[in-house]
ROROBA-667859 format. One record per residue (C-alpha): residue number from 0; residue in one letter; z, x, y. Coordinates in pm, whole numbers, plus 32768, in hexadecimal, padded with zeros to 4 digits. Example, Ala and Ser with C-alpha at 12.3 -4.5 7.8 and 13.67 -1.06 7.14 Angstrom:
2
<pt 0 'a' <830C 84CE 7E3E>> <pt 1 's' <82CA 8557 7F96>> 
REM end
This chain:
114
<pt 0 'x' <76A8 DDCD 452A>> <pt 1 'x' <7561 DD1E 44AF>> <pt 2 'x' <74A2 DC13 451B>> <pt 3 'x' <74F5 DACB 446C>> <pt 4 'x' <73C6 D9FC 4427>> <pt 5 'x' <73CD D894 4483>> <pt 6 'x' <72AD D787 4425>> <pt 7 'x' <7216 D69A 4510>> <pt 8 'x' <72D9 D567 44E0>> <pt 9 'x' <71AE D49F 459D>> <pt 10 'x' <70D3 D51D 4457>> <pt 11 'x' <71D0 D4EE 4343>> <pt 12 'x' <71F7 D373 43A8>> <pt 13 'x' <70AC D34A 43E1>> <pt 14 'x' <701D D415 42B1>> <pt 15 'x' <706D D3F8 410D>> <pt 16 'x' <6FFC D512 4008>> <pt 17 'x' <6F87 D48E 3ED7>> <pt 18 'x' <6FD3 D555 3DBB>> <pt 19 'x' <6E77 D622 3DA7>> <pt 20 'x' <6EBE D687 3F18>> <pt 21 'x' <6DE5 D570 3FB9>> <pt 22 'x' <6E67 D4EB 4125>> <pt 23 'x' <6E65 D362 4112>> <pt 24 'x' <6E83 D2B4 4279>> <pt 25 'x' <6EA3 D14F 42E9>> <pt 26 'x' <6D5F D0F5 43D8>> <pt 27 'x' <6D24 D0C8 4517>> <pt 28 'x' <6C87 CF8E 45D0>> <pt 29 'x' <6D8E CE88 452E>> <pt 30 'x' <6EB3 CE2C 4606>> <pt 31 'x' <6DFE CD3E 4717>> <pt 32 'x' <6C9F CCA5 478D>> <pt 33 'x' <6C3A CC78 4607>> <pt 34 'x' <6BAF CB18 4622>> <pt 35 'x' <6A5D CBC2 4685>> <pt 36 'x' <6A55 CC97 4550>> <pt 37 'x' <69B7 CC1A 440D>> <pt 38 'x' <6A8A CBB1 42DB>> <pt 39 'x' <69D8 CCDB 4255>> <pt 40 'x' <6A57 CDEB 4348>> <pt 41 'x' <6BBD CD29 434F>> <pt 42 'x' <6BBA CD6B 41E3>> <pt 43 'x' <6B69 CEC7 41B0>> <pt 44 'x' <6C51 CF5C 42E3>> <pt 45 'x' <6D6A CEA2 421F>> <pt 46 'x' <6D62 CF95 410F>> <pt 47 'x' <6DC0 D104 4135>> <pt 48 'x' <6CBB D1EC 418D>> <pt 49 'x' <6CB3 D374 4140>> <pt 50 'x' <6CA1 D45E 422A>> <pt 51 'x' <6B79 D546 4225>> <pt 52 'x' <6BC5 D6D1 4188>> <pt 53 'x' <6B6A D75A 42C4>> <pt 54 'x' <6C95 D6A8 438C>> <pt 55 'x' <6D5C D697 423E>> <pt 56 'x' <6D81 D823 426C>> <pt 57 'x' <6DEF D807 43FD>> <pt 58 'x' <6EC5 D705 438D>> <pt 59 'x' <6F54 D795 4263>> <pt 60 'x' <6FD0 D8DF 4352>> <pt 61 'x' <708F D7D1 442A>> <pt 62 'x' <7138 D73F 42E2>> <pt 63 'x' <71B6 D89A 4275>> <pt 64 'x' <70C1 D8A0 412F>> <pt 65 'x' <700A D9EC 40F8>> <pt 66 'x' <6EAE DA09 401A>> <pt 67 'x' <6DA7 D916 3FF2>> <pt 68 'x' <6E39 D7FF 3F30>> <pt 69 'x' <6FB5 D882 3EB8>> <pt 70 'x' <701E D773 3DFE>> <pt 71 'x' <6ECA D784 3D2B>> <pt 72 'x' <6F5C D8E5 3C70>> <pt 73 'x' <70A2 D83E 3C46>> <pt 74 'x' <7010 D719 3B97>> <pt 75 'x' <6F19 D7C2 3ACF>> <pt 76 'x' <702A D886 3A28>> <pt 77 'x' <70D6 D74A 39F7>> <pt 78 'x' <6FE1 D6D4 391D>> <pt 79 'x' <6F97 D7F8 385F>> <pt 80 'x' <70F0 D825 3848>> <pt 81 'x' <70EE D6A5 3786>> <pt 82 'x' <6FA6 D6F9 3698>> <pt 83 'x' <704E D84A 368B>> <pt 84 'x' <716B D762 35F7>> <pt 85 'x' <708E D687 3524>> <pt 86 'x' <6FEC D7B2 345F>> <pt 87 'x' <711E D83B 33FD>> <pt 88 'x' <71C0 D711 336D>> <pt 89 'x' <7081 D6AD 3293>> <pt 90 'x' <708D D815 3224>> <pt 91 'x' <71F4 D7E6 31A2>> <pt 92 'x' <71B1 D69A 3118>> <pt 93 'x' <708B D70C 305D>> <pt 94 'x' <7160 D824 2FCE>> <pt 95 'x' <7264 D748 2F54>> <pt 96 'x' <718B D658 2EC4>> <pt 97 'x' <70C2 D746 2DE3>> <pt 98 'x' <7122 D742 2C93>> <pt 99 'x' <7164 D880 2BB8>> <pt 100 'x' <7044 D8D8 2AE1>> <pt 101 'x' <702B D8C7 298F>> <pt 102 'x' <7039 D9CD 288D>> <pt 103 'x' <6EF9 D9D4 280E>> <pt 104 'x' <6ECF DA4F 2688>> <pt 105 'x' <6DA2 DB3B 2616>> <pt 106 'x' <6C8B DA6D 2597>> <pt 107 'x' <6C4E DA9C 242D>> <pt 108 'x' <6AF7 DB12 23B2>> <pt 109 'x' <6A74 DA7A 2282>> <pt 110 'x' <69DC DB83 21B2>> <pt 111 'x' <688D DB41 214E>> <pt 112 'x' <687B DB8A 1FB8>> <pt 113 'x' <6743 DBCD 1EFF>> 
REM end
């Protein structure tokens, strides 16, 4: 019987994959002792941070996720799945909207009399 892989639970709650691949993370420095920080500081560690590739690829191994950035391929053929989509209905549109030609008659010479 094989091994059955399990992910690092301490990662997954602490970690979110964007939908290129990217790790976001919540920062450090912000649960006490913040009055000596500047409004600045307080401001930016209250938005999420990404984690660097380097530790995105350790981290990624913990979560289970193989490759560089595996959600990147899946979206990618998401959206050329949707122009993909978007050609093919303009061609059929186009089709239906072109009239049917015209007969066209054979022009008549005038004959040049001398």
């Amino acid at each position: 019987m094989g091994y059955k892989f399990k992910p690092n639970k301490g990662v997954a709650k602490r970690m979110r994959v964007t939908k290129t691949g990217k790790l976001k993370h919540r920062h450090e420095k912000n649960s006490h002792l913040r009055s000596r920080r500047s409004s600045k500081l307080k401001r930016q560690l209250g938005r999420a941070g990404t984690l660097a590739e380097g530790h995105s690829r350790n981290m990624r191994r913990f979560l289970g996720l193989v490759g560089k950035r595996p959600n990147q391929t899946t979206h990618e053929k998401a959206i050329a799945e949707k122009q993909g989509d978007e050609k093919t209905e303009s061609t059929k549109t186009e089709s239906t909207k072109a009239e049917p030609k015209k007969k066209t008659e054979p022009k008549k010479t005038a004959s040049k009399s001398k």
